[in-house]
C-alpha positions as CSV (number, residue, x, y, z in Angstrom):
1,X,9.0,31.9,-6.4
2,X,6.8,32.7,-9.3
3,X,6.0,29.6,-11.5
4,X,3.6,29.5,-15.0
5,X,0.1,28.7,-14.0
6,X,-1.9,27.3,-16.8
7,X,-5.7,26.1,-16.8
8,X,-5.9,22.3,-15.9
9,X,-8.1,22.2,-19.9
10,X,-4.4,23.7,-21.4
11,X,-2.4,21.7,-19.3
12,X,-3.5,18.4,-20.3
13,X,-3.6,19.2,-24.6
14,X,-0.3,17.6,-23.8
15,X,-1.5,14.0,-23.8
16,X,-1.6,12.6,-27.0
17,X,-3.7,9.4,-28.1
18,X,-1.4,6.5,-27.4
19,X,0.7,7.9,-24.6
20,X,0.9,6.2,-21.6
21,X,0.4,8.5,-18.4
22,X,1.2,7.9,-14.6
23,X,-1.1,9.4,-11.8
24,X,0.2,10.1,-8.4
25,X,-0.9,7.6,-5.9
26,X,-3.6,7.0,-3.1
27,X,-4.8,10.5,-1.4
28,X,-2.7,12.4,-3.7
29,X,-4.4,11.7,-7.0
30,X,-4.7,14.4,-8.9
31,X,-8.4,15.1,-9.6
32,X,-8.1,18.3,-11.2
33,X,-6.5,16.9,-13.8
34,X,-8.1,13.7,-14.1
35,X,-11.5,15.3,-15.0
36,X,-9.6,17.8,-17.4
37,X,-7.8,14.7,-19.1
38,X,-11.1,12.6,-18.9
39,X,-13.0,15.4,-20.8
40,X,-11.6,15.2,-23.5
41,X,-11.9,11.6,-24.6
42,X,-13.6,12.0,-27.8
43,X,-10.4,13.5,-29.3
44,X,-8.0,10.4,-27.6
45,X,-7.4,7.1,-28.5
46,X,-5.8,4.3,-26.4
47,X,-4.2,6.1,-23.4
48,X,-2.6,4.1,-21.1
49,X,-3.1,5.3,-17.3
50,X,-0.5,3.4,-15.2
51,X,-1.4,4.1,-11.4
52,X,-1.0,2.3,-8.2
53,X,-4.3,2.3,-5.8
54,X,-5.7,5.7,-6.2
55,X,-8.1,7.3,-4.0
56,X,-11.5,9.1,-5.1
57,X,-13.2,9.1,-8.5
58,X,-11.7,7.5,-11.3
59,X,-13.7,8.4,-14.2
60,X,-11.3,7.2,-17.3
61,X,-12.2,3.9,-15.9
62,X,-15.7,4.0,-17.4
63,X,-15.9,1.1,-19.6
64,X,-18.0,3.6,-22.1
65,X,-14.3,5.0,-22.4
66,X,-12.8,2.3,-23.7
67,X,-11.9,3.8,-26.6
68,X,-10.2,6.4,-24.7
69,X,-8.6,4.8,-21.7
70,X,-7.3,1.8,-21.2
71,X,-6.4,1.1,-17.4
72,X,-3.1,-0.4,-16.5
73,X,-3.2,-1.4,-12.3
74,X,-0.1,-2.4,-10.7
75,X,-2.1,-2.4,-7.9
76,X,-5.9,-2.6,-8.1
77,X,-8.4,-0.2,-6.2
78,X,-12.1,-0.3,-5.7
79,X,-12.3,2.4,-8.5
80,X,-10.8,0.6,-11.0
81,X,-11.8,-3.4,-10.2
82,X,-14.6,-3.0,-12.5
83,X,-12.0,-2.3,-15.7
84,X,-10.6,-5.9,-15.4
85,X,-13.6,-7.7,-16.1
86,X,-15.5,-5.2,-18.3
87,X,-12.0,-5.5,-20.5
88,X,-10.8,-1.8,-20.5
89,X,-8.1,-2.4,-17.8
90,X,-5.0,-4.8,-16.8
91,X,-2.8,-5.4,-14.1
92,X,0.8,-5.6,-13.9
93,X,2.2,-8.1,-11.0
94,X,4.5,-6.1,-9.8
95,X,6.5,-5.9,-6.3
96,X,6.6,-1.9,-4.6
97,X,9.8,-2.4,-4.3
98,X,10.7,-2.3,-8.4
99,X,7.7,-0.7,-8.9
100,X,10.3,2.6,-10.2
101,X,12.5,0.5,-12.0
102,X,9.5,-0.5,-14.8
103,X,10.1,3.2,-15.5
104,X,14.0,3.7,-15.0
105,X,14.5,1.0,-17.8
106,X,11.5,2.4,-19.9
107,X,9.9,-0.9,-19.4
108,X,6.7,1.2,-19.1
109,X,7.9,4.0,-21.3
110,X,5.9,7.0,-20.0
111,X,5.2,10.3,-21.7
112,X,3.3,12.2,-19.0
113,X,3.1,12.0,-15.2
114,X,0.1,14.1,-13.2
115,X,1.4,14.7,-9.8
116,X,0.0,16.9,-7.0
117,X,2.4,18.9,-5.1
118,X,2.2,21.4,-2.4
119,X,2.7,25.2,-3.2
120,X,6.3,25.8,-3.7
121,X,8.2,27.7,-1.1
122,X,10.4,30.8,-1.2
123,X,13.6,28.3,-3.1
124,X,11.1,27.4,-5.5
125,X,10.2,23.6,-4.0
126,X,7.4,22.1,-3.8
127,X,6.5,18.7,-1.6
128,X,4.7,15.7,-3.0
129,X,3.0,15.9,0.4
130,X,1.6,12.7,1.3
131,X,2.4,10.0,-1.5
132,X,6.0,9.3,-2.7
133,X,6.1,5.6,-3.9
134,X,6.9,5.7,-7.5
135,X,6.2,9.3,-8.6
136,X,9.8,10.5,-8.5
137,X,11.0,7.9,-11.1
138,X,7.8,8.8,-13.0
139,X,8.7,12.5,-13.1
140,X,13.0,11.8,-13.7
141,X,11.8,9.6,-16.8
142,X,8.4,11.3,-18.5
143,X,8.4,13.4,-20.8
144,X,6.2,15.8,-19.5
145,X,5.1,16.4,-16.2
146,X,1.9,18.5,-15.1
147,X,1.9,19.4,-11.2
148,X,-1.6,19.8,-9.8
149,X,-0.9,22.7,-6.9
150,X,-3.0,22.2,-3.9
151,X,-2.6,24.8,-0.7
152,X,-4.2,21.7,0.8
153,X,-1.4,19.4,0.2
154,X,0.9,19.0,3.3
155,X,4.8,19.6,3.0
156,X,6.4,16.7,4.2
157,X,10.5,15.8,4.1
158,X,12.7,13.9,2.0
159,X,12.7,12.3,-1.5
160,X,9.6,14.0,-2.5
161,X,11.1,17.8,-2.5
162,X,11.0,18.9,-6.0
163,X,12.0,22.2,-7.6
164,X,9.3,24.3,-10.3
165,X,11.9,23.9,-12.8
166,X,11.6,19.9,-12.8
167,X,7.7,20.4,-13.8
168,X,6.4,22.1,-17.6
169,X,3.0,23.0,-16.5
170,X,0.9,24.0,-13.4
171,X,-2.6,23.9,-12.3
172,X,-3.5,25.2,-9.0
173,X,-6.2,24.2,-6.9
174,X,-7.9,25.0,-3.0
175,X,-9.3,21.0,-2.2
176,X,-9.2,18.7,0.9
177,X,-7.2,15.2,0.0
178,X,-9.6,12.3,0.3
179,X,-9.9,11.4,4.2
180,X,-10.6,7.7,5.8
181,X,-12.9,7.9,8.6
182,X,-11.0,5.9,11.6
183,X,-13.2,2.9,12.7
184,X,-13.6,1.6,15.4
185,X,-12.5,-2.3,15.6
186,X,-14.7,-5.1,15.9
187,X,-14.7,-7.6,18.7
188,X,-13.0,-10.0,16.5
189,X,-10.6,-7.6,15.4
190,X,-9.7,-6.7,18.7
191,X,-8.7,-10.3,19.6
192,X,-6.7,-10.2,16.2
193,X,-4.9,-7.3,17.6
194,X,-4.4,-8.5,20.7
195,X,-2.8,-11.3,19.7
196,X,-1.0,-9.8,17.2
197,X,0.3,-7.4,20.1
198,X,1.5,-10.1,22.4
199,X,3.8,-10.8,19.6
200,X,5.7,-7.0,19.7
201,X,8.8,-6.4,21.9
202,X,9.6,-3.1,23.2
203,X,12.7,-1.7,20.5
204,X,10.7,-3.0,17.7
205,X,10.0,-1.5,14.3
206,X,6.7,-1.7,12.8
207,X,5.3,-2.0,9.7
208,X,1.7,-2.3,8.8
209,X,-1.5,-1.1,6.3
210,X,-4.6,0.7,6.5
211,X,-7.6,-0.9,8.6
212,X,-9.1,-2.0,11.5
213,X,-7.1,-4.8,12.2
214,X,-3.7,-3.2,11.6
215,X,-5.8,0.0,13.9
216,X,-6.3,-2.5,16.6
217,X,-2.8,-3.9,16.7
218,X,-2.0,-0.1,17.5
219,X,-4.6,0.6,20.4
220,X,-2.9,-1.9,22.4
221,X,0.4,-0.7,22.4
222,X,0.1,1.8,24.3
223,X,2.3,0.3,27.6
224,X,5.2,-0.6,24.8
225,X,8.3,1.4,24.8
226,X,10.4,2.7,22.1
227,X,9.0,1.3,18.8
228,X,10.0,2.3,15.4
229,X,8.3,3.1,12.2
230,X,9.5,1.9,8.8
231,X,6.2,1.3,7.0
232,X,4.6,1.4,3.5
233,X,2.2,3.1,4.5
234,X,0.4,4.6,7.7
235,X,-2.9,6.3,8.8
236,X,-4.0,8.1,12.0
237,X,-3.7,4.8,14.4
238,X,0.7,5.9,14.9
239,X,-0.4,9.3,15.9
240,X,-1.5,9.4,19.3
241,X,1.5,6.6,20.0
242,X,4.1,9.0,18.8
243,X,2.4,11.7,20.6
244,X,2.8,9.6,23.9
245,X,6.5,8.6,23.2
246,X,6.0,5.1,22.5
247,X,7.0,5.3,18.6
248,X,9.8,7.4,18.9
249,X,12.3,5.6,16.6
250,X,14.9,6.0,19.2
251,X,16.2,2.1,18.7
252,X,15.9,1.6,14.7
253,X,19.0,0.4,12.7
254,X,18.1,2.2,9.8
255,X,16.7,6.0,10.1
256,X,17.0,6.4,13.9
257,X,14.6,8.9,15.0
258,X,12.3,9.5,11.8
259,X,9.0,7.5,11.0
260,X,9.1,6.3,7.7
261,X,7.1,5.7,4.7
262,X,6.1,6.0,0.9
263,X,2.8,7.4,1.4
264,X,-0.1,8.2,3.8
265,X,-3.8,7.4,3.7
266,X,-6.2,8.5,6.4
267,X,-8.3,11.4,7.9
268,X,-7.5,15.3,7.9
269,X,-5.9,14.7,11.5
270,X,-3.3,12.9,9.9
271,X,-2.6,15.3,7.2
272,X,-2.7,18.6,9.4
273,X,-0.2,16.1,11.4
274,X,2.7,15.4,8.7
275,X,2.5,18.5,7.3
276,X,5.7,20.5,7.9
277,X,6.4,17.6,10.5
278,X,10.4,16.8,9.5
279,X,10.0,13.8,12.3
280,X,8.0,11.6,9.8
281,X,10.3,11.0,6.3
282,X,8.7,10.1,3.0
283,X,10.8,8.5,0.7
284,X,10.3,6.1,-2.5
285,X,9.4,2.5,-2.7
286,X,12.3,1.4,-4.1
287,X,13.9,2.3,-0.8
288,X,11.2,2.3,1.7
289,X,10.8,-1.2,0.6
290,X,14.2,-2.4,-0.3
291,X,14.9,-5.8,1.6
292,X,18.2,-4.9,2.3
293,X,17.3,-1.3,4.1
294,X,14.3,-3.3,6.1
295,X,16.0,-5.9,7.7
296,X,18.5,-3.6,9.0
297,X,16.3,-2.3,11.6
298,X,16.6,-5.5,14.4
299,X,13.2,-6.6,15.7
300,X,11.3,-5.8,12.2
301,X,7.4,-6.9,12.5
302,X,5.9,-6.6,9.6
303,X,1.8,-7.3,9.7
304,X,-0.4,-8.0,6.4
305,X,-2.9,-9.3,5.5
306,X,-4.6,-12.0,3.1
307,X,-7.5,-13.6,1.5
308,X,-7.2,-16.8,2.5
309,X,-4.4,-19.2,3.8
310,X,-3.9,-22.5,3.3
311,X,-2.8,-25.0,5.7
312,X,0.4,-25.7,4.4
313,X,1.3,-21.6,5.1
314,X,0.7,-20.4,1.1
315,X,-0.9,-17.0,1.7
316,X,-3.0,-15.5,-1.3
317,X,-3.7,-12.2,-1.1
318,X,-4.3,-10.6,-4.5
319,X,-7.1,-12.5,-5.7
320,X,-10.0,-14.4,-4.8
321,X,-9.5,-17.3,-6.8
322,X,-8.8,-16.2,-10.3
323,X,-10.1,-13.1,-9.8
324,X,-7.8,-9.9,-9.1
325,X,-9.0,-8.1,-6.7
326,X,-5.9,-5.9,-5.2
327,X,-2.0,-6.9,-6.1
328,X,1.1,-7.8,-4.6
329,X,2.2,-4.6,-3.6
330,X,4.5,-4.8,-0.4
331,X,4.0,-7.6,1.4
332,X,6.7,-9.5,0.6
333,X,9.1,-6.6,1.0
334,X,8.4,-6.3,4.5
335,X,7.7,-10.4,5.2
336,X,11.7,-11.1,3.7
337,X,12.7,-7.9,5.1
338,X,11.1,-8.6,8.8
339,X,12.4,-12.6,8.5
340,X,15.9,-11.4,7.7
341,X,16.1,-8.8,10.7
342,X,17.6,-9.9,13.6
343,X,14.7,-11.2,15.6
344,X,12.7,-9.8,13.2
345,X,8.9,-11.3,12.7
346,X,6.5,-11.5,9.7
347,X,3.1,-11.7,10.6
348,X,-0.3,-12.4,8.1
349,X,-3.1,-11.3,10.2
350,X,-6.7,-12.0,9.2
351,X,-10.0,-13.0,10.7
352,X,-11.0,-17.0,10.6
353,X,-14.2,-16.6,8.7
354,X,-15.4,-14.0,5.8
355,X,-18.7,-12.3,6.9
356,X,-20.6,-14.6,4.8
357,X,-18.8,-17.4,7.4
358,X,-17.1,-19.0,4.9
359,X,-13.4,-20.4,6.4
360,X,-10.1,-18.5,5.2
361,X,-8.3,-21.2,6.3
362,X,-8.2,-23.7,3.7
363,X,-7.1,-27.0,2.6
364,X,-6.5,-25.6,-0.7
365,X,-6.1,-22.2,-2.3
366,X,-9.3,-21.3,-4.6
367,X,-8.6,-22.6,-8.3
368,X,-6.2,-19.7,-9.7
369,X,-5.6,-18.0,-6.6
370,X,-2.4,-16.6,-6.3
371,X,0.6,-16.9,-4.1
372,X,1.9,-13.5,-2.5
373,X,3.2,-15.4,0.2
374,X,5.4,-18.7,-0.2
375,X,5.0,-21.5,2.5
376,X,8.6,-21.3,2.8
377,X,8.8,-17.3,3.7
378,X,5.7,-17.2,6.1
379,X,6.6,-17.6,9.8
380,X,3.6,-16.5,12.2
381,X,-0.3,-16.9,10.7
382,X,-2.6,-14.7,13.3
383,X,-6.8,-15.4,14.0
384,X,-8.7,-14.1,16.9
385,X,-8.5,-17.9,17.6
386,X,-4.3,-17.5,18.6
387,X,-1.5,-17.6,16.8
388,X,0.5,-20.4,14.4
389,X,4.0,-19.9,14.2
390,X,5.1,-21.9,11.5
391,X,8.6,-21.2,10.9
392,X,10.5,-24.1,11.0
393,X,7.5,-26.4,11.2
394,X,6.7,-29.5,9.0
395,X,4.3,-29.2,6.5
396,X,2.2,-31.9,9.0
397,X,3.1,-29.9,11.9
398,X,1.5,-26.7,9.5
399,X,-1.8,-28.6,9.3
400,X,-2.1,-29.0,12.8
401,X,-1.2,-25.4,13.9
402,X,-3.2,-23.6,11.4
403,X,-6.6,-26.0,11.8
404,X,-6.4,-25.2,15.4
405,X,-6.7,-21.6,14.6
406,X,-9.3,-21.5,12.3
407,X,-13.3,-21.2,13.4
408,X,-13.8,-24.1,15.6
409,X,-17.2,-24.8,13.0
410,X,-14.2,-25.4,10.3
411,X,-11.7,-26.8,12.2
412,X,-13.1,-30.9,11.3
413,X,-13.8,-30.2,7.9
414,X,-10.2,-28.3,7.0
415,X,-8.1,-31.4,8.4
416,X,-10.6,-34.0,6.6
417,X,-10.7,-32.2,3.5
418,X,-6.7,-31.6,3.5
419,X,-5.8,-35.3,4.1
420,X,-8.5,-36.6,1.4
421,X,-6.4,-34.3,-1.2
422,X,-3.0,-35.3,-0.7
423,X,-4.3,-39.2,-0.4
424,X,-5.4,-38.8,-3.7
């Protein structure tokens, strides 16, 4: 179906000084139009760019631009960390899950949104290939929308299939996505994973992030039968299980039979994989991470991350100390959504010791830290030193399993340390 191609430099005359614009998330970021938008800076004042993490160059964030662009993160990336201490950027604490409802109830009014969608097909749809999350809401509620049109982009299945006549302008382009080299996982992150594996039944669904630890849960699951997918987010670590028929979906209360997610991060493996692949189902964060839709799938695992843990269970996350670093995101989505499932698991998984060796098992959080994780919603804390299920447990009994999982060289100090602060 023919559609009105424009020049990336006409679409974006659009944009106004003041208007607040959202840009498609993580590997589908629209670059095309971010340099087009970016170059023309001296004739805009105090644009708002709302975006979740957002892979590749970010040049709006230049803190020379401040004028210009103002960076609002509700969720923070390398490419953008920078903006909230050099003062031309913010973030919004906000959970994945209601991410689209901050623009459903114009709570963040937008006036463009700068997606990147795959060519359109004979009907006249195009695919918002391989991130979903919030874009639909954007695009229902913006004003304007400008679709970046990449023969590169995959066409993947469900809520992201939109038809030419929901977009006002189009830019076409011939690029790769960015791509994540797959790593191979430390020796410490291979005891992580193996511990973390021990925890999995066969019949259960998994959800879990980008990285080596959440790469080397996966390369030991390869004798496990019949797991499910209903994840934030995955990478090229799910593909070789599927392949093999161990994530098959066959057993998942919710979705039987189709991997799920809101979008996709990882090499060009992965996205010569989803594309045109109707066994793997993107669809938006306000369902992918409802509570309600996770914990219907029985034997939910849900493994994340953190910063640092203290011993009473409070995991922090987003910030080292008072410091933002990344966001809430969808952590605790999936940890209440895993906890409610019936014989469902959360699981924070993280080394015992920062490279510098410092412990990230504390007695206390960091000054100003925050508190993704309550004490009261974790259940099972994971080091390559074993696992501390906590669920249940008294906040002595917390000490006690979460000291004997940190690095034995920190294990003295913690406990001493702990019981000096709540003596007083």
């Amino acid at each position: 179906m023919k559609y009105k191609v424009v020049s990336a430099e006409e679409a974006v005359k659009i944009v106004k000084s003041k208007d607040k614009v959202y840009i498609q998330a993580a590997s589908a970021v629209p670059q095309v139009l971010i340099r087009a938008l970016t170059a023309r800076h001296e004739e805009l004042r105090g644009v708002e760019i709302c975006q979740l993490h957002t892979e590749g160059e970010a040049p709006y964030a230049n803190p020379e631009l401040r004028e210009s662009f103002h960076v609002n993160s509700f969720f923070i990336g390398k490419n953008v960390r920078h903006t909230l201490k050099a003062g031309n950027g913010s973030y919004t604490p906000v959970f994945l899950s209601e991410l689209p409802l901050l623009f459903k109830r114009n709570i963040v009014d937008l006036q463009v949104a700068l997606i990147h969608v795959s060519v359109p097909d004979i009907h006249g749809y195009c695919s918002l290939g391989v991130s979903v999350e919030a874009t639909v809401a954007a695009i229902e509620n913006a004003d304007y929308v400008i679709a970046q049109v990449n023969k590169q982009m995959p066409r993947t299945f469900g809520d992201g299939i939109i038809h030419v006549s929901e977009v006002d302008a189009f830019v076409e382009c011939d690029e790769p996505l960015p791509a994540h080299p797959v790593v191979e996982p430390t020796e410490i992150e291979n005891k992580i994973g193996n511990n973390v594996a021990s925890l999995i039944e066969d019949r259960s669904t998994l959800q879990m992030g980008i990285g080596s630890i959440p790469n080397a849960v996966l390369t030991k699951l390869v004798n496990h039968k019949d797991l499910g997918l209903h994840t934030e987010m995955f990478s090229d670590g799910v593909i070789d299980l599927i392949l093999k028929d161990v994530i098959n979906g066959n057993h998942k209360g919710i979705n039987p039979g189709r991997a799920l997610a809101t979008f996709l991060m990882g090499s060009q493996r992965l996205y010569d994989y989803v594309d045109d692949n109707p066994y793997i189902e993107m669809r938006t964060s306000d369902y992918v991470n409802d509570i309600s839709i996770i914990k219907q799938n029985p034997k939910m695992v849900a493994i994340n991350s953190a910063i640092e843990v203290d011993v009473t269970g409070q995991v922090c996350a987003d910030s080292i100390g008072a410091k933002m670093y990344s966001g809430v995101g969808g952590q605790m989505d999936f940890i209440r959504g895993a906890s409610l499932s019936e014989n469902g698991k959360a699981i924070i998984a993280l080394p015992s010791i920062t490279r510098k060796g410092v412990s990230r098992i504390v007695p206390a959080l960091k000054p100003g830290a925050g508190v993704v994780t309550t004490r009261s919603h974790v259940h099972y804390i994971v080091t390559e030193y074993g696992i501390a299920n906590l669920y249940g447990k008294t906040i002595k009994q917390r000490v006690k399993a979460l000291t004997e999982i940190a690095h034995p060289d920190h294990r003295e100090t913690i406990d001493k340390q702990y019981f000096d602060l709540i003596r007083g």
